[in-house]
C-alpha positions in Angstrom: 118.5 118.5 75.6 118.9 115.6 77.8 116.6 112.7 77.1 116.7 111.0 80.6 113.7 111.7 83.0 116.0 111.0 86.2 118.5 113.7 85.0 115.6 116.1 84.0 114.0 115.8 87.5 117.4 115.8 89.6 117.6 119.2 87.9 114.1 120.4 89.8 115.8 119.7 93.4 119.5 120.7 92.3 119.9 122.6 96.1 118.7 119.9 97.6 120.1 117.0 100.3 120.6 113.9 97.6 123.2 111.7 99.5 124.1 112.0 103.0 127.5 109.5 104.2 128.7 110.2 107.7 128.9 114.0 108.3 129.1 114.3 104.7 126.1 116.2 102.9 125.7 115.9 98.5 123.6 118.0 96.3 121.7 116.3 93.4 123.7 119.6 91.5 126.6 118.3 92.8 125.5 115.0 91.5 124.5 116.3 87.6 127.7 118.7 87.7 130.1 115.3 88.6 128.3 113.3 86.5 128.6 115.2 83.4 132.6 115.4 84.1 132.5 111.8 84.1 130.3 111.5 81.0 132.9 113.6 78.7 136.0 111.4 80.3 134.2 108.4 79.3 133.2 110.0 75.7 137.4 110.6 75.3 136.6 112.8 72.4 133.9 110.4 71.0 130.1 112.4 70.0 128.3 109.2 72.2 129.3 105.9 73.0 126.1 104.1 71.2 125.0 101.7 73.8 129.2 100.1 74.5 129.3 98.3 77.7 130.9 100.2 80.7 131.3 98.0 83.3 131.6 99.6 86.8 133.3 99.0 90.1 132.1 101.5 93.2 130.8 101.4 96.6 127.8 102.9 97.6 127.5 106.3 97.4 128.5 109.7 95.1 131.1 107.8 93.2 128.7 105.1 92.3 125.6 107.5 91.4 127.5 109.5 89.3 129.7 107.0 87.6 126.0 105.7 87.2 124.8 108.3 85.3 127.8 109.6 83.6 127.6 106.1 81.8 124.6 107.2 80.8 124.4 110.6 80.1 127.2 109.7 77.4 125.4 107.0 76.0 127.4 103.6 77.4 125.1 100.6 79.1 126.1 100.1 82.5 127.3 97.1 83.7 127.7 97.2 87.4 130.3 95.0 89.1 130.1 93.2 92.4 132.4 94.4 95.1 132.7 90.4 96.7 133.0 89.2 93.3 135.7 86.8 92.8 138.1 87.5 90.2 136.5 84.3 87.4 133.2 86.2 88.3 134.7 89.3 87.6 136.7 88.4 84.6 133.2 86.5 83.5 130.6 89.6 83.4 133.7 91.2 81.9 133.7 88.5 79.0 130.1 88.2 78.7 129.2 91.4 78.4 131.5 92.6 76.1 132.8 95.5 78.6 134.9 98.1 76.1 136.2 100.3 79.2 135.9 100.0 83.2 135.1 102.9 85.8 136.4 102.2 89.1 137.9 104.2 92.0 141.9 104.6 93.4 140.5 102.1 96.1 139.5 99.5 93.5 141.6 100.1 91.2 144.1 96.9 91.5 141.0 94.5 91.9 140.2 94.9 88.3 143.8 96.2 86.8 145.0 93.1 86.1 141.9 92.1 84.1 142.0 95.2 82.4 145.7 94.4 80.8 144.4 90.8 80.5 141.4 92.2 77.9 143.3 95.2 76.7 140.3 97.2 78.3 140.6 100.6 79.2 140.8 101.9 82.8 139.5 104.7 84.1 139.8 106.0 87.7 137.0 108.5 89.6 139.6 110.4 91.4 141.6 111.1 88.2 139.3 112.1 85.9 138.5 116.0 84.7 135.9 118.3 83.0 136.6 118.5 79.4 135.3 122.4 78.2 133.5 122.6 75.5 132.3 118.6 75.0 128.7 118.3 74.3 126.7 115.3 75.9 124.3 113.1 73.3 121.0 113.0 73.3 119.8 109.8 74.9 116.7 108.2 72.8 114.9 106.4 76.1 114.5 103.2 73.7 118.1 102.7 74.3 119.7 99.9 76.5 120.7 101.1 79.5 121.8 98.4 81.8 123.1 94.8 82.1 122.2 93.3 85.4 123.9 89.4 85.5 121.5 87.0 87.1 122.7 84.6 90.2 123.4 81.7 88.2 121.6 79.1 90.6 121.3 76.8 87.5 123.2 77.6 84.9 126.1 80.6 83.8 124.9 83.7 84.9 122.8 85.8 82.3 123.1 89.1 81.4 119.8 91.1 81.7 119.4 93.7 78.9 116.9 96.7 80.4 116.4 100.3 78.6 115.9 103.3 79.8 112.4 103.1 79.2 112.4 99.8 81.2 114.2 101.3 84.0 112.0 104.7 84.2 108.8 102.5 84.2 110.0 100.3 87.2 110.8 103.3 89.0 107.3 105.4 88.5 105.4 102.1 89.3 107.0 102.2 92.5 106.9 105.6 93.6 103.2 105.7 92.9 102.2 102.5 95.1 104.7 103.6 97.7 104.0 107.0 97.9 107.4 108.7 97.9 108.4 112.3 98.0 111.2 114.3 98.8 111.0 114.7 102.4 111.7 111.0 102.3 115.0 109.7 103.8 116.5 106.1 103.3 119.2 103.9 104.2 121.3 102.1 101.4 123.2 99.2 102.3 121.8 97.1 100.2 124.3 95.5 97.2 124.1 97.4 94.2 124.6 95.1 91.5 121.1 93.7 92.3 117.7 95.3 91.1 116.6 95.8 94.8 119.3 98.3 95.8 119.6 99.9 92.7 116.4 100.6 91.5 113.8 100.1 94.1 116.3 101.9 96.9 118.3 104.0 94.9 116.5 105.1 91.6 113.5 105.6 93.5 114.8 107.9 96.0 116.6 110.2 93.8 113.8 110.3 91.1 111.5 111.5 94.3 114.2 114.0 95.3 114.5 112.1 98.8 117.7 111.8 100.8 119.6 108.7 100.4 122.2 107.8 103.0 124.5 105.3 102.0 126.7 102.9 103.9 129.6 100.3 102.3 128.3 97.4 103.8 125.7 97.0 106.6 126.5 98.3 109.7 124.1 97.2 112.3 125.1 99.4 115.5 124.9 102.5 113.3 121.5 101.6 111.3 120.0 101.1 115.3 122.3 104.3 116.2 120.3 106.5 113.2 116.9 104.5 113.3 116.7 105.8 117.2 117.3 109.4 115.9 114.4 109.0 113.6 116.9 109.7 110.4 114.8 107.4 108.2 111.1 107.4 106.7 111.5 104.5 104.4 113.3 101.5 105.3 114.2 98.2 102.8 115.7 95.0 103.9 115.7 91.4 102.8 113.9 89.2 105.5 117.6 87.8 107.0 118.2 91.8 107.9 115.0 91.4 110.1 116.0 88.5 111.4 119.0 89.9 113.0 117.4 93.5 113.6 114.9 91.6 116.0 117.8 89.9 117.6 119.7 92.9 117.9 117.3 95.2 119.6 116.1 92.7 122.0 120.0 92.7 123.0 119.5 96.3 123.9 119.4 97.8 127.4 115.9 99.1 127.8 116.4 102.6 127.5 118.3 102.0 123.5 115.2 99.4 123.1 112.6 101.7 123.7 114.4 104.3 121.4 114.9 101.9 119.0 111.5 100.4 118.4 110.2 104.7 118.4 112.2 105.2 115.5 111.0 102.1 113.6 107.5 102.9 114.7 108.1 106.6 113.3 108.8 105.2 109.8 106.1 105.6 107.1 107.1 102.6 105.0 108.7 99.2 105.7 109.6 96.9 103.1 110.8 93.1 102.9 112.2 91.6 99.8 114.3 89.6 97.9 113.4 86.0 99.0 110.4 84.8 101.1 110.0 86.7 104.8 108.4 83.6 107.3 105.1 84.7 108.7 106.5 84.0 111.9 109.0 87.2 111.3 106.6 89.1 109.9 104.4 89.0 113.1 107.2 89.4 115.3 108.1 92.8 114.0 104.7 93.6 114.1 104.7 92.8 117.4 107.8 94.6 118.4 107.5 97.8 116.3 104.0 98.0 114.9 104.9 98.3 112.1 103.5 95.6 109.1 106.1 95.0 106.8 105.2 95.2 102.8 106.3 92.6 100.6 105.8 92.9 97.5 107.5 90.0 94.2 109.8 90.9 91.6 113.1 89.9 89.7 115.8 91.1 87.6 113.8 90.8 84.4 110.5 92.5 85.3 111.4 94.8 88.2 108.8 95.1 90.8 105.6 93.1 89.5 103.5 92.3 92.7 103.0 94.2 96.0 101.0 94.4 98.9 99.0 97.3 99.1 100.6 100.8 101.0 97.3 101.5 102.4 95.0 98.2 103.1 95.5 94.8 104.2 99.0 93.8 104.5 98.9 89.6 104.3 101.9 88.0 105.7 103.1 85.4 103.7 101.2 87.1 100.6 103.2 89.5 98.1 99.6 91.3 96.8 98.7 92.2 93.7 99.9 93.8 90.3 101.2 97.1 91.1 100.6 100.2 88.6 101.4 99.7 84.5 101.5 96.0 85.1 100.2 93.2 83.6 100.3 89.8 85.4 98.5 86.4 85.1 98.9 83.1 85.9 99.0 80.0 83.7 98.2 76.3 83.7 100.9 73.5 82.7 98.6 73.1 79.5 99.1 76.8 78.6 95.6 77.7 80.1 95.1 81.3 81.9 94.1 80.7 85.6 91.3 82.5 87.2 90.2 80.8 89.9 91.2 80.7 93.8 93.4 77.8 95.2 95.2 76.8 91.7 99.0 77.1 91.4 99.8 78.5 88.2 103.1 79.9 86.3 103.3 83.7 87.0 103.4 85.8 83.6 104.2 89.5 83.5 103.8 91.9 80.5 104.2 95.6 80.5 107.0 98.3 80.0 108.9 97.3 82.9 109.9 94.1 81.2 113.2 93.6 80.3 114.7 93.9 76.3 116.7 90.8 76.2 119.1 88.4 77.7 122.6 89.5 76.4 123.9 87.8 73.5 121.2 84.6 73.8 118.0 85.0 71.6 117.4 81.7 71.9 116.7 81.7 75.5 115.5 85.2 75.2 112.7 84.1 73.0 111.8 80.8 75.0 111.4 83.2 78.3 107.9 84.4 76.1 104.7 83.5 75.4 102.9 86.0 73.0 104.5 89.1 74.6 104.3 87.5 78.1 107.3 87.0 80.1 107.4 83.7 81.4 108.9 83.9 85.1 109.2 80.6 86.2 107.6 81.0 89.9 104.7 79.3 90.6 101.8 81.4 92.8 98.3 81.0 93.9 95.5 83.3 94.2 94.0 83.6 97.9 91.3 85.6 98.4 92.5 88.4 95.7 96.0 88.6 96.8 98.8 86.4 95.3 101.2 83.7 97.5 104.4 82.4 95.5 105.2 78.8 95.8 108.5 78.9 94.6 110.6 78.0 91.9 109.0 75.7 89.3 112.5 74.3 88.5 113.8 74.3 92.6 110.9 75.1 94.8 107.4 72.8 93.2 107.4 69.6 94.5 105.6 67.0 92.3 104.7 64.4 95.2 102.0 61.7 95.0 99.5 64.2 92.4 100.2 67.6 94.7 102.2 70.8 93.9 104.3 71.6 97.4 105.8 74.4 98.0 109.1 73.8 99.4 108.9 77.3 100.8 105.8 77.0 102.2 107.3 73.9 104.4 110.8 75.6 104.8 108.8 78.6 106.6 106.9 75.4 108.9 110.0 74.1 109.7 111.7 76.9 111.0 109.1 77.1 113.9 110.6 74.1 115.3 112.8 75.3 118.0 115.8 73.1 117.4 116.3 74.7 113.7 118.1 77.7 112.7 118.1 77.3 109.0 116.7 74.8 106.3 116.2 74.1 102.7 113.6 72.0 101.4 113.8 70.1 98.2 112.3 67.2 95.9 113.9 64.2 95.7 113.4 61.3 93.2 111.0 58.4 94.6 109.7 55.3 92.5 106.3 55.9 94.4 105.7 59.2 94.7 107.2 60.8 92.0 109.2 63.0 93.8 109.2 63.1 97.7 110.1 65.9 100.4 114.0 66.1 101.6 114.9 69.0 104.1 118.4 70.0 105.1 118.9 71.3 108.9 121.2 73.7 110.5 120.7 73.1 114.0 120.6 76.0 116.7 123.8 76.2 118.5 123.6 72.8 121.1 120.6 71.5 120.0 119.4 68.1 118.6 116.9 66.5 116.3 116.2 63.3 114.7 114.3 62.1 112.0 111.5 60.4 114.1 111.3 63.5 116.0 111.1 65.9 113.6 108.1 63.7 111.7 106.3 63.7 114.7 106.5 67.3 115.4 105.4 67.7 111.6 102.5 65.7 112.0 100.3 68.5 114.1 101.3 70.7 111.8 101.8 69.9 108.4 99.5 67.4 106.2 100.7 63.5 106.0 102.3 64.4 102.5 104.3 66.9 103.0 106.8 65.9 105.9 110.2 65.5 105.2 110.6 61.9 104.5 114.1 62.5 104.5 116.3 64.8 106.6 119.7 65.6 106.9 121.5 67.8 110.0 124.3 69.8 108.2 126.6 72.5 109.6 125.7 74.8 106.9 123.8 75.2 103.3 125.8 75.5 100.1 124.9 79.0 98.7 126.1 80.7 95.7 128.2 83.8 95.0 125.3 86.0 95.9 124.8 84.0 99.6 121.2 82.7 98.4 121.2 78.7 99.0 121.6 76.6 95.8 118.9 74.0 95.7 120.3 72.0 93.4 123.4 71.6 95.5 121.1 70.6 98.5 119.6 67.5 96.4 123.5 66.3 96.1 122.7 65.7 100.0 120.0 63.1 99.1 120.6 62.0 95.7 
């Protein structure tokens, strides 16, 4: 008997819809009955694979579900692969993660072939791989690791996050209980699925619920607007730069494709922003436009989902809520002290089963991310009237200027109301007087100007004597690491 909840439960909507791609329609049977192909491949005459490292190369869709689970259902940890990964970032994950075998497709196959004679790793190709009769599958113990997830690297190597099955199930039930899902839901997935967000909260969360998933390579904007106006979707989830250019996109639209547009967003049940910080200012212009309040709830590689605004309630922009179900969250002082009151900035700290096991191969770090059971994130939030804000990063994002804590997203998210700014990146710079003091890296809208002087004087109606950027600096673009989030350590190079 199979140990995995999501197998079990695919098994109670086998005749159902589970991936839709173009005209193209997939059963979850289809998905167990592929999957368990692939899990005896894999096994190559082996009783269980005891937790060796399968990395993974697919895009979106069946291939990557049921390579996904075959992993799994033969006992491997999967390590999924990023399809714009370089080939050092590829042959790194590889490396670090101690990969014994990769799955990829005919497609893919030469990205990683070369790699794969490099590390005398075997190779194995979807399209050529057959049932094996008669090969039982292992029973999987939940406690067992189950994926390797490799952080973005913003400041230092990239770290392998260790999660079990356990972890994984609990992230999953957390969410489909504060967001309601069932199987008549229906979602897009464009999102990249080496990250947390596409995998688990998009995903695992739809096929756990028996929803429909409808999966695309990349994201294709004309078709999302093309299927959002036939109402194909009741969930939808995007990081805040896929608003940005949804609102620009349908107010490029004819009337007529406007009006059917902003319908099917309306229609939607559930709208959710994540991923990095969505300005206020977007927030209430897709309210405005659709009526619809997007969520936003706070999580990260380690810890899953921790924080969300509510599904039914008040819905703060600028706010990512409260803990969500089976989680444990507080916030602590810089002298170790829990803090309970209003207005005071304090470390976030998550415990509960959704936490992660380990970072791969470095107990050392692995230990210092604790604090008697407590996963230390690093982000630095306030309370507000029940509801948590997030600051930023203490290490990128907490500016230490003349006695205050600023958050450098908090001004980043002023800043872009200025009409003459695109983009921007605010950071802490050293300075003899205030300790640190606020720098802020431009990208201008297309023909537009701005100066220093200017800028400070627009800053003064709006923002408080000690937080405007003492320094600023008009670039053509910000540096941003392999996963296209800006590197704030690279901005300070601009000052420092």
């Amino acid at each position: 008997m199979q140990g995995l909840q999501l197998i079990a439960r695919a098994q109670a909507f086998a005749s159902s819809v589970a991936l839709r791609s173009g005209d193209a329609e997939r059963t979850f049977g289809e998905l167990l009955d592929r999957s368990a192909t692939l899990a005896r491949t894999t096994l190559a005459g082996a009783d269980d694979l005891h937790e060796s490292r399968i990395a993974f190369l697919a895009p979106a869709g069946f291939d990557y579900i049921t390579v996904q689970w075959g992993i799994w259902r033969a006992g491997g940890v999967v390590v999924p692969l990023s399809l714009s990964a370089t080939e050092p970032e590829l042959e790194y994950t590889l490396a670090d993660s101690g990969a014994d075998c990769v799955v990829t497709t005919l497609s893919l196959a030469d990205r990683v072939r070369t790699l794969c004679e490099q590390r005398s790793l075997r190779l194995l190709v979807v399209e050529d791989m057959n049932d094996t009769a008669g090969v039982s599958l292992p029973v999987i113990d939940p406690q067992r690791r189950a994926m390797i997830l490799y952080t973005s690297g913003t400041t230092s190597t990239p770290k392998g996050v260790v999660t079990s099955h356990v972890n994984i199930e609990s992230q999953i039930k957390s969410l489909v209980e504060a967001w309601k899902w069932h199987a008549s839901d229906s979602i897009p997935l464009f999102l990249p699925l080496h990250h947390i967000h596409g995998i688990i909260n998009v995903m695992s969360c739809a096929l756990w619920s028996g929803a429909t998933i409808e999966a695309f390579p990349r994201f294709d904007i004309e078709t999302i607007l093309d299927r959002t106006a036939a109402k194909a979707y009741s969930v939808f989830m995007a990081v805040p730069t896929i608003y940005v250019k949804l609102l620009q996109a349908v107010s490029d639209l004819n009337q007529d494709a406007r009006e059917d547009v902003i319908s099917g967003f309306a229609a939607m049940r559930l709208m959710v922003s994540g991923s990095a910080a969505l300005p206020a200012s977007v927030h209430c212009e897709w309210t405005a436009l659709t009526g619809q309040k997007l969520l936003e709830r706070y999580g990260m590689t380690e810890i899953g989902m921790a924080l969300s605004n509510p599904y039914t309630g008040e819905r703060r922009p600028g706010s990512v809520g409260v803990p969500l179900p089976g989680v444990n969250v507080r916030l602590m002082s810089d002298s170790g002290e829990p803090v309970d009151v209003e207005d005071e900035p304090g470390e976030i700290e998550v415990r509960g089963p959704a936490v992660f096991v380990e970072y791969w191969n470095r107990a050392e770090v692995t230990a210092d991310a604790f604090a008697d059971g407590w996963f230390r994130t690093g982000d630095i939030a306030v309370r507000e009237n029940g509801y948590l804000r997030i600051m930023g990063r203490q290490s990128v994002d907490i500016i230490k200027s003349g006695g205050f804590k600023l958050s450098a997203l908090e001004i980043e998210s002023i800043l872009l109301l200025h009409p003459a700014i695109r983009e921007c990146a605010v950071v802490g710079v050293p300075d003899d007087t205030w300790g640190e003091t606020v720098a802020a890296a431009a990208v201008l809208q297309e023909g537009a100007e701005l100066s220093n002087g200017d800028l400070k004087a627009w800053c003064d109606m709006r923002l408080s004597h000690y937080k405007i950027p003492r320094h600023l600096s008009i670039v053509d673009g910000l540096p941003r690491n392999a996963m296209g989030k800006v590197t704030k350590p690279d901005v300070r190079k601009l000052f420092c």
